[in-house]
C-alpha positions in Angstrom: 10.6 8.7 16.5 11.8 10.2 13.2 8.2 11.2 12.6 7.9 12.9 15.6 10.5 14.9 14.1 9.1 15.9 10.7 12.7 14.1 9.6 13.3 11.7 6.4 16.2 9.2 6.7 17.5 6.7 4.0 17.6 3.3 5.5 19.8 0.3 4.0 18.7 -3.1 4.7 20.0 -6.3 3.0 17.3 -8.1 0.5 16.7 -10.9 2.5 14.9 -8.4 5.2 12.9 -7.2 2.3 11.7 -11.0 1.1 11.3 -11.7 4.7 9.7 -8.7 5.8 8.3 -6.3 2.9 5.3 -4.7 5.0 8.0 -3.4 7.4 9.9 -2.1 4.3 6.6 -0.9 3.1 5.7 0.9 5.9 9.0 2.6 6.1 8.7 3.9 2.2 5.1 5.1 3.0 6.5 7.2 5.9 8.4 9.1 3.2 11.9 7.5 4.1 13.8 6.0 1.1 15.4 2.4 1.3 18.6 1.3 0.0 19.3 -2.4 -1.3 22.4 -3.2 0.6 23.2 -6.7 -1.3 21.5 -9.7 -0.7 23.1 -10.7 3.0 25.7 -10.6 5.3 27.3 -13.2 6.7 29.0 -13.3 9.7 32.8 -13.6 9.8 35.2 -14.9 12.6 
């Protein structure tokens, strides 16, 4: 969508989405977007 849009974006994601997915990361760098470490997880609170 972004693309269709000739518009760069800075996405944060949390490393465990990097170790788990780092061709979706990859992909995402390679469309010219930067990526953000935002710490290693979340967990959910109640």
């Amino acid at each position: 969508m972004l693309d269709g849009y000739d518009i760069n974006a800075t996405f944060f994601v949390v490393a465990e989405v990097v170790e788990h997915y780092p061709g979706l990361v990859g992909s995402i760098a390679e469309s010219g977007h930067e990526i953000g470490c935002h710490w290693l997880h979340h967990a959910c609170k109640k």
